[in-house]
VOMI-415638 format. One line per 5 residues: number of its first residue (from 1); their letters; for each residue x, y, z of C-alpha. Coordinates in Angstrom, 3 decimals, padded with zeros to 6 digits. Example, Ala and Ser with C-alpha at 12.3 -4.5 7.8 and 13.67 -1.06 7.14 Angstrom:
REM VOMI-415638
1> as> 012.300:-004.500:007.800 | 013.670:-001.060:007.140 .
//
This chain:
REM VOMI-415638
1> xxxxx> 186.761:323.341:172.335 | 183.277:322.678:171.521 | 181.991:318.777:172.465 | 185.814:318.078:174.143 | 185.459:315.357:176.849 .
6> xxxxx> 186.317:315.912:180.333 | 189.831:314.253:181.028 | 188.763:313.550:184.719 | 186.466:310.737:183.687 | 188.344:306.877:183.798 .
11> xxxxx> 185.444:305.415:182.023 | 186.206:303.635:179.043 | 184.153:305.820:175.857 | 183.002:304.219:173.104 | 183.479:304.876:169.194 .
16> xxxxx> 179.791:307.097:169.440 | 180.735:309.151:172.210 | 183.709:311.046:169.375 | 182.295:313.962:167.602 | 184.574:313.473:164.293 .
21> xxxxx> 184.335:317.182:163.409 | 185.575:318.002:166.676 | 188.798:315.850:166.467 | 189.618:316.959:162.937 | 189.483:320.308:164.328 .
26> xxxxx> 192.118:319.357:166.614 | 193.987:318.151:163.798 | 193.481:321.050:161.618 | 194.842:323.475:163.842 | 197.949:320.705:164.450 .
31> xxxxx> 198.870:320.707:161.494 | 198.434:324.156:160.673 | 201.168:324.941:163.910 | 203.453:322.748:162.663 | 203.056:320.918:159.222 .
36> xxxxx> 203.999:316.977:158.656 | 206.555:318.058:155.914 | 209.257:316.276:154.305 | 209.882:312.183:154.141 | 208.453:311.296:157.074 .
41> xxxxx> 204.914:313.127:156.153 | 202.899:310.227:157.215 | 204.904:308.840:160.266 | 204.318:312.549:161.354 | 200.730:313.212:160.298 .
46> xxxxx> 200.132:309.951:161.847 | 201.719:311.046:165.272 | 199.393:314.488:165.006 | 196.384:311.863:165.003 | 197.008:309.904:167.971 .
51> xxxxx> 197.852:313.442:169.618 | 194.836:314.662:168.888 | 192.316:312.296:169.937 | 194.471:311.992:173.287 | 193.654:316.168:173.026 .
56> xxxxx> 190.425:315.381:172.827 | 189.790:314.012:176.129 | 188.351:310.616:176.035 | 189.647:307.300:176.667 | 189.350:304.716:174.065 .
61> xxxxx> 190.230:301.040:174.184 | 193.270:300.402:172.231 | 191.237:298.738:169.040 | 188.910:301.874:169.390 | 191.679:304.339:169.204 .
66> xxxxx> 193.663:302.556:166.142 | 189.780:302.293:164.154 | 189.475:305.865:164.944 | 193.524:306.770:164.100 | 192.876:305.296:160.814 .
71> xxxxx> 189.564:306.703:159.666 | 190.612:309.865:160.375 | 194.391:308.934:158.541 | 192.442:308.026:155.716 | 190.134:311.525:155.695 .
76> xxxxx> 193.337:313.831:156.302 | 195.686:312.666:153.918 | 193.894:312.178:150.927 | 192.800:314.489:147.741 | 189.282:313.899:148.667 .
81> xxxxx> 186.811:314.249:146.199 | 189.275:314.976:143.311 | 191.139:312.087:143.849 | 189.360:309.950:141.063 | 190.671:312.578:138.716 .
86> xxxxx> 194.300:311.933:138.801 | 193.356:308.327:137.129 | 191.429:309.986:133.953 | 193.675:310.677:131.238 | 191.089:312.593:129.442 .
91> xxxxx> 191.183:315.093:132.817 | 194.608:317.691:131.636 | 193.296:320.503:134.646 | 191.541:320.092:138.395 | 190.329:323.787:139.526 .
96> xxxxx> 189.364:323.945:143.125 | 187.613:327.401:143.954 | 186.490:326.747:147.603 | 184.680:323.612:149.134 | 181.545:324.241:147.029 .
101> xxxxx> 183.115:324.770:143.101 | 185.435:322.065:141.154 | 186.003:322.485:137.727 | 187.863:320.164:135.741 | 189.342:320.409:131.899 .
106> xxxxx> 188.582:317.266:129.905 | 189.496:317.065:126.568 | 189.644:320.846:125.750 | 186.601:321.394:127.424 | 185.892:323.471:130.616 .
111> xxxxx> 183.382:321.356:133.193 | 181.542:322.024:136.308 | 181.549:319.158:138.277 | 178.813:318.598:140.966 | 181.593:317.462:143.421 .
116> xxxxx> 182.142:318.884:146.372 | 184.589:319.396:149.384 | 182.886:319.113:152.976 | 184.415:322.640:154.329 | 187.165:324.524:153.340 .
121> xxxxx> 189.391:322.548:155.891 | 189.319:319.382:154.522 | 190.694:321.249:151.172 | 193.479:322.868:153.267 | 194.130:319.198:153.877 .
126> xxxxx> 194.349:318.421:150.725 | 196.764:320.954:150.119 | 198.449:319.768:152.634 | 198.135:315.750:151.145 | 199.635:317.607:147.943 .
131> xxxxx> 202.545:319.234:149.083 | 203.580:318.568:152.754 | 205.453:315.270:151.630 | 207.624:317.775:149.121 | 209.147:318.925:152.357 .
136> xxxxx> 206.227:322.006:151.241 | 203.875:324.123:153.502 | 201.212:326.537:153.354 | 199.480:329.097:156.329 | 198.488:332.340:156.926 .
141> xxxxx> 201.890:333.565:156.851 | 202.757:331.634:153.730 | 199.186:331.593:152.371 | 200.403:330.851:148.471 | 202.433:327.805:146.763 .
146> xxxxx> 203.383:326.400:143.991 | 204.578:322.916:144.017 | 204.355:319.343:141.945 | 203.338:315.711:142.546 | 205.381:312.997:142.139 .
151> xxxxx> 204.409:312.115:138.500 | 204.993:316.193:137.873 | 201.120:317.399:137.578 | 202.007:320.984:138.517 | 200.031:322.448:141.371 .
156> xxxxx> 199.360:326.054:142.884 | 196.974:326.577:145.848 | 196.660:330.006:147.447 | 194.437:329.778:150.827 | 192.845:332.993:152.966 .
161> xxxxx> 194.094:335.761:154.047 | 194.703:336.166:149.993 | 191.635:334.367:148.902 | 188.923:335.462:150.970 | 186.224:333.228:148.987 .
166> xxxxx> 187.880:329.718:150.954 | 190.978:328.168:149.733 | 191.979:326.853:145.856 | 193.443:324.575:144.352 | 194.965:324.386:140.215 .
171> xxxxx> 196.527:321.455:139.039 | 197.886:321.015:135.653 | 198.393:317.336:135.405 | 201.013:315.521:133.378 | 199.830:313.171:131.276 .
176> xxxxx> 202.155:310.805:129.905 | 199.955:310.113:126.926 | 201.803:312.730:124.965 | 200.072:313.964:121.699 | 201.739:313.506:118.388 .
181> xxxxx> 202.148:315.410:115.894 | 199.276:313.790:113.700 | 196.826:313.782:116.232 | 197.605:317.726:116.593 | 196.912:317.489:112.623 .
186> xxxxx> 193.675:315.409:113.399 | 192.884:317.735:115.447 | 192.959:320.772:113.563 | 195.921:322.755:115.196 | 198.265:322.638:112.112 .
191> xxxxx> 198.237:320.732:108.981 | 200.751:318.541:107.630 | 202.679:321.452:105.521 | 202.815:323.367:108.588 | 204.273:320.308:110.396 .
196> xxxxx> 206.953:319.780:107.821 | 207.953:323.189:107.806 | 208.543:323.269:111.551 | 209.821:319.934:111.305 | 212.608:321.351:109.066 .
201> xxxxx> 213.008:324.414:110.811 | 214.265:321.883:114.164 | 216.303:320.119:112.058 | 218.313:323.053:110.619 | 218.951:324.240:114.104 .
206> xxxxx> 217.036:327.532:114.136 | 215.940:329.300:117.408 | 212.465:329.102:117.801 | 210.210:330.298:120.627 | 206.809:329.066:121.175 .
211> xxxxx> 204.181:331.401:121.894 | 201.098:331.392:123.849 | 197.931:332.169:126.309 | 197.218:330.304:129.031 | 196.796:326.302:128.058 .
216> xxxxx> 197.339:327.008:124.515 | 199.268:323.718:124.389 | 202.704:325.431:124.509 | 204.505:322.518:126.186 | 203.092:319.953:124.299 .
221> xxxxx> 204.284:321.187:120.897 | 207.558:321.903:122.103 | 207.859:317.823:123.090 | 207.033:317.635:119.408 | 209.332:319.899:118.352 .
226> xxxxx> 211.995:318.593:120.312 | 211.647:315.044:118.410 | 213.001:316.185:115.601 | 216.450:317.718:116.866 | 219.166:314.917:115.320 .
231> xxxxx> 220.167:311.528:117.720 | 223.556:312.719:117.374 | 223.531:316.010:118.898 | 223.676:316.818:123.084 | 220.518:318.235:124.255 .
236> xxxxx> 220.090:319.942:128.165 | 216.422:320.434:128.767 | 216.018:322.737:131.725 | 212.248:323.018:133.521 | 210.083:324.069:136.449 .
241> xxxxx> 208.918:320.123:136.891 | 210.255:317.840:133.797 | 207.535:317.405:131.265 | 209.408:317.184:128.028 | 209.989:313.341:127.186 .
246> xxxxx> 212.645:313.037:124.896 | 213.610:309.904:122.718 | 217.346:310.780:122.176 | 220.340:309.112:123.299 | 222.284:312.118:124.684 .
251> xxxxx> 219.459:313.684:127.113 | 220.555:315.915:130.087 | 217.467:316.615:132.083 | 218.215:319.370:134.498 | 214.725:320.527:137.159 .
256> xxxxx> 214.201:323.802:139.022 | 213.990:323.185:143.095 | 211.603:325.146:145.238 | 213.134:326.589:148.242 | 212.105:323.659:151.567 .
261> xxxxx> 210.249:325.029:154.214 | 213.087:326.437:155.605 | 213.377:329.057:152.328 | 216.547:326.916:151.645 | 218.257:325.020:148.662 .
266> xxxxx> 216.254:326.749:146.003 | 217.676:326.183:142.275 | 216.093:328.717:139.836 | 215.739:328.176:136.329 | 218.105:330.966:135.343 .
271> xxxxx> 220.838:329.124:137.366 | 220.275:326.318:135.539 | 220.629:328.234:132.204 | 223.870:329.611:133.183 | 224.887:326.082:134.264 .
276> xxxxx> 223.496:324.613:130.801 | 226.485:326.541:129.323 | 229.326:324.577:131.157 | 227.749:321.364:129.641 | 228.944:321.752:125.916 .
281> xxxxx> 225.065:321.377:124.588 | 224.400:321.301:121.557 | 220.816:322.399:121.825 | 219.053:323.943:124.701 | 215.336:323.329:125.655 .
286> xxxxx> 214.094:325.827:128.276 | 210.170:324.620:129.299 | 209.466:328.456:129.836 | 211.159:331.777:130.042 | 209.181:333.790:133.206 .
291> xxxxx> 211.938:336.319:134.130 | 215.690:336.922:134.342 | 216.641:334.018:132.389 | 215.390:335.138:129.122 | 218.158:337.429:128.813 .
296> xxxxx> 220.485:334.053:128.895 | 218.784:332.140:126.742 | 219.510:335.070:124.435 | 222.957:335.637:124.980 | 223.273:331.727:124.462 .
301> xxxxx> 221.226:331.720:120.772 | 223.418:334.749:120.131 | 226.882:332.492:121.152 | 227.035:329.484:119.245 | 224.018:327.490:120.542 .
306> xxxxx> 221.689:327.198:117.385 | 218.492:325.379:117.334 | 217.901:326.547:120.714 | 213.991:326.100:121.956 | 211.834:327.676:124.235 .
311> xxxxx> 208.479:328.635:125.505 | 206.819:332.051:126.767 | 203.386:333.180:127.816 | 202.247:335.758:125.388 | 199.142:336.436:123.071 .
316> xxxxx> 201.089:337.779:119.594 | 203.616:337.590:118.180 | 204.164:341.334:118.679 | 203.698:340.840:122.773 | 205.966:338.100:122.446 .
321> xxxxx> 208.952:340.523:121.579 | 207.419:342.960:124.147 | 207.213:339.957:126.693 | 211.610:338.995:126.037 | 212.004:342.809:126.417 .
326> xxxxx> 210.807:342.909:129.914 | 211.826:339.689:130.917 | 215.267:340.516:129.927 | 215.247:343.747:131.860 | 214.625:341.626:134.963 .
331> xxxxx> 218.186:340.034:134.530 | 219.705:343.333:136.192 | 222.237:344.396:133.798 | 220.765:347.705:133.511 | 221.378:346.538:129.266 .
336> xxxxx> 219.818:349.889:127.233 | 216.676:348.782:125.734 | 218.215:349.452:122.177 | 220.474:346.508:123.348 | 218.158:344.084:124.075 .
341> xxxxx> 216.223:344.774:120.800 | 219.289:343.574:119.097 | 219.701:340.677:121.218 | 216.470:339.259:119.710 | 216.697:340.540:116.441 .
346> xxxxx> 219.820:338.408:115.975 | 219.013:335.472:118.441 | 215.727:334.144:117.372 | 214.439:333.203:113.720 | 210.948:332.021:114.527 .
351> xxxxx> 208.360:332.401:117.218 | 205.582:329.756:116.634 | 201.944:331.853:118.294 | 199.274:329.545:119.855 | 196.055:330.285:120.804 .
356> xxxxx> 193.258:328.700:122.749 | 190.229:329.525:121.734 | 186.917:330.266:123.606 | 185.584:326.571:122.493 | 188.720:324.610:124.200 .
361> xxxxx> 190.252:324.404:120.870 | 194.194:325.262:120.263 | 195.437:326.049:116.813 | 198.557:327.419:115.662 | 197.653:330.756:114.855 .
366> xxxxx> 200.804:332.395:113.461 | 204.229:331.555:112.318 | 206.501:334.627:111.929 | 209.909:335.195:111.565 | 212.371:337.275:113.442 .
371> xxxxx> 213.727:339.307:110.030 | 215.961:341.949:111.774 | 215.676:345.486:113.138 | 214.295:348.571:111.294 | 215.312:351.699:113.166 .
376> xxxxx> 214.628:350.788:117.161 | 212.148:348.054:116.111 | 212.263:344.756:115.866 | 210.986:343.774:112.285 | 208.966:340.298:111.583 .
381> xxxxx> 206.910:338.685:108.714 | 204.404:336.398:109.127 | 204.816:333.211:107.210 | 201.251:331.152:108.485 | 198.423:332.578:110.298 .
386> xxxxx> 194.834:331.283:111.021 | 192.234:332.313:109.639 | 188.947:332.200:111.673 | 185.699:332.144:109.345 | 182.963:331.474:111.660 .
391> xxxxx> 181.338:328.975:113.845 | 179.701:325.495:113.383 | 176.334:323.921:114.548 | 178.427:323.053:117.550 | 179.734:326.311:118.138 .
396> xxxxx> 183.025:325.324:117.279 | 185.813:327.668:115.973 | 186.179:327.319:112.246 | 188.730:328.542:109.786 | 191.532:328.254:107.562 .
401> xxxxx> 195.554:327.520:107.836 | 197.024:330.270:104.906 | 200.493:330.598:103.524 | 201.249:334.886:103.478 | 202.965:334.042:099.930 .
406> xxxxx> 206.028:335.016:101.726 | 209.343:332.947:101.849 | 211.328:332.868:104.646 | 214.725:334.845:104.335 | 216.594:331.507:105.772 .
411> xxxxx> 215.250:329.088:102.825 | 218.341:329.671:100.972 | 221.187:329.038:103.950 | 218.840:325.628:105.040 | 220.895:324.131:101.535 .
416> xxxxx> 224.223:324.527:103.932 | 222.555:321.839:106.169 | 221.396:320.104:103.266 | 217.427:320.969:104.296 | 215.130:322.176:101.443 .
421> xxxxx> 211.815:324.188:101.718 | 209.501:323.113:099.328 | 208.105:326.189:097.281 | 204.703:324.963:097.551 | 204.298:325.442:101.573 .
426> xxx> 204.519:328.698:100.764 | 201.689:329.305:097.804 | 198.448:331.127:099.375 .
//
């Protein structure tokens, strides 16, 4: 090890005889042999420390060694120099690509930041800081991860052999300072017909799947969505990392568990779907269909469990069908694809498509509903849609929210739940 003391000398070294470098080194490969994971992260990490200076060869007074201990505590487990992030509210991303290259998101907008990481080991331990106390670890055999923080900011970091260029970092922090519905409005991602129609849609328990690309603001309309589903009625919200915030009384919050570092005790959403049916909901709230699952959040629209709501990743509404297809397909019940067509034809009634567009905007792009099947397809109409137009001074996205002209086929049965659609969201 390059500058390591001899361990035959008695003599007492002082503070300026440690190369830092050298005993983080130390450290770095400690913790990389065996990770500080679970409760006791810090007693652990802690317990690395002392190991390693002893490692390092040189004797320290007692005050010397405990200085030392605790600068090198306070470099190891830490976030480093995106640590002032996670106190911005106006910060909703925090993109580590290597040492040299953090971007962050701040209010819609994509940022370089001149921060920097010393090397690429201090971000390993911040990867570490991140997910090591969520009983969580990450090497060369296990170079990729997806975990949370405590206050559920969502975070993936994938590290060399797999990302040759150093190791990153993504984190998609939760903010508690939930938009409402009128700042969306404000902010030009629906307008206030739009708002009531969805609004009423909730309310008259149709199945509705939001739609979007990456950071389209997916999640955060379906917390708005979900505040209009009735006080009265049992609601099981199932997630990755809870995000939804809910106002209702009768709130059953149910979280997906990553398997521990042992690849043990892992609870997947789709078991918590099936599960979801034993508790006599009323409503279901899925965060996001990814695989499997989709196929039982199907079944369960198509079995009694109306106003159902969920999200998907998808970029039309047309992919969106294509996107339930496949997912479905993953469940393993070798279903004919004819099959599943119907599933969705008669499960869902509206799928809500958001966009992001190339200046950090989001908008509501379309609104179409689920009309039925024609032959082996699955038939829709589009009842909103966005209408780009151009570009501003700033190089912002402008357009237009249209009615198609078209009335949903539903309007008439939302009288049963004594609901009314006002003709006039639907003049163009």
């Amino acid at each position: 090890m390059p500058g390591k003391k001899s361990t035959t000398s008695k003599k007492t070294a002082s503070l300026e005889d440690v190369n830092r470098s050298d005993v983080l080194r130390i450290i770095f490969d400690k913790v990389d042999m065996e990770p500080p994971v679970g409760e006791r992260y810090e007693f652990l990490l802690q317990q690395i420390i002392d190991s390693a200076i002893k490692d390092y060869g040189v004797k320290l007074t007692k005050a010397d060694h405990e200085l030392l201990a605790g600068d090198l505590f306070s470099y190891v487990a830490s976030y480093g120099p995106i640590e002032q992030y996670f106190t911005d509210s106006q910060v909703s991303e925090i993109m580590v690509n290597g040492s040299n290259q953090i971007f962050i998101e701040k209010n819609g907008e994509m940022i370089l930041t001149d921060l920097k990481f010393d090397n690429n080991e201090q971000v390993r331990f911040a990867i570490n800081h991140i997910i090591n106390p969520m009983g969580r670890y990450i090497n060369s055999k296990h170079p990729l991860i997806d975990s949370r923080l405590p206050d559920g900011s969502r975070v993936n970091a994938v590290i060399p052999p797999v990302s040759p260029g150093g190791p990153c970092i993504t984190i998609r922090r939760f903010l508690e300072d939930k938009l409402t519905v009128d700042e969306l409005i404000d902010l030009g991602s629906l307008t206030p017909q739009i708002a009531e129609f969805l609004s009423i849609c909730v309310r008259a328990s149709l199945n509705i799947v939001v739609a979007g690309n990456t950071s389209s603001g997916k999640t955060t309309l379906l917390n708005i969505l979900t505040h209009q589903i009735p006080d009265w009625e049992r609601i099981v919200t199932i997630e990755d990392s809870a995000e939804l915030s809910l106002n209702q009384t009768h709130v059953v919050t149910l979280e997906a568990q990553p398997p521990d570092y042992r690849g043990e005790g892992a609870v997947y959403i789709r078991d918590l779907v099936r599960n979801a049916l034993r508790m006599r909901p009323d409503r279901i709230v899925v965060g996001e269909v990814r695989g499997g699952e989709a196929l039982d959040m199907l079944q369960a629209m198509n079995t009694g469990h109306d106003g159902s709501l969920t999200t998907i990743h998808s970029n039309t509404p047309r992919d969106t069908i294509s996107r339930l297809e496949t997912m479905s397909m993953m469940a393993g019940l070798e279903m004919p694809l004819s099959a599943i067509r119907k599933q969705i034809a008669s499960a869902l009634n509206l799928i809500v498509q958001l966009s992001r567009f190339p200046d950090g905007s989001r908008r509501i792009t379309n609104i179409s509903e689920v009309v039925g099947m024609e032959g082996e397809v699955v038939t829709m109409t589009d009842i909103f849609k966005f209408q780009p137009t151009g570009v501003d001074e700033n190089r912002k996205i402008v357009g237009e929210f249209r009615a198609t002209g078209l009335r949903p086929s539903f309007s008439q049965a939302l009288g049963v739940a004594g609901l009314r659609l006002d003709h006039k969201l639907f003049s163009n």
